[in-house]
Residue, then its C-alpha position, 0 to 999 in steps of 0.5 A: x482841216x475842219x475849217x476848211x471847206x469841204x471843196x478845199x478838203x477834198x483836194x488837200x486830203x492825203x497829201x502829205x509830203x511824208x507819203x506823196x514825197x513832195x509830188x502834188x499828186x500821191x504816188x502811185x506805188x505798186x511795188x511788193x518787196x522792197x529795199x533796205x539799207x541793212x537788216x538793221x534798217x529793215x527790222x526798224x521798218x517792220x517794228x514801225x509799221x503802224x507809224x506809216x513806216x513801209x516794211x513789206x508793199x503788201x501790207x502797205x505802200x506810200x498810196x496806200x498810206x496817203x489814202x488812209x490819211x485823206x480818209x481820216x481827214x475826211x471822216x475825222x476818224x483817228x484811223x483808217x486801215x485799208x485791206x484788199x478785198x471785202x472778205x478781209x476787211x470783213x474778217x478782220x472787223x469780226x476778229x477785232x471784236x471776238x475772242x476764243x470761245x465766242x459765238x458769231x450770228x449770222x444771217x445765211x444771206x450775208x456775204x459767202x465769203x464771210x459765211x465760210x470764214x466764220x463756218x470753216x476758219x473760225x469753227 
């Protein structure tokens, strides 16, 4: 897409047929438990996830999906996780680069939510 133009980018970004299931616009998708063939089906679901596959709304539906692509296009970025609030995406940003036994700095300005995550879960 980087040859495109910018105006052109922002239209086209996210709208893959996979995720918007051939409408022009993305789905709008709100549902949080879904629908399975079979158990097999279902398990095929949740072993693909990270592919873009839906397996539990809360962790993923079309929009959602459709919104990481567009991201991605935009930023150039090789990947793109949506979470749904600030406390989650901060805590899952700290998670990604600590281990057990490390320590955290923080300043005592920085989100309250984040401040009781590392004083209280983490400690």
């Amino acid at each position: 897409m980087a040859d495109k133009k910018l105006d052109t980018q922002l239209v086209n970004a996210g709208r893959s047929k996979k995720y918007t299931l051939g409408a022009v616009n993305s789905v709008i998708q709100r549902a949080s438990s879904l629908v399975f063939d079979s158990v097999e089906a279902k398990k095929h679901a949740t072993r693909n996830r990270a592919n873009g596959e839906l397996f539990y709304g809360r962790r993923g539906t079309l929009t959602h999906f459709s919104l990481q692509q567009a991201m991605c296009e935009l930023e150039g970025g090789a990947g793109c996780v949506l979470f749904p609030c600030g406390a989650a995406a901060v805590a899952n940003s700290i998670l990604a680069f600590i281990e057990q036994g490390d320590h955290v700095l923080m300043t005592n300005t920085a989100y309250e939510p984040s401040q009781d995550f590392c004083s209280k879960i983490l400690s």
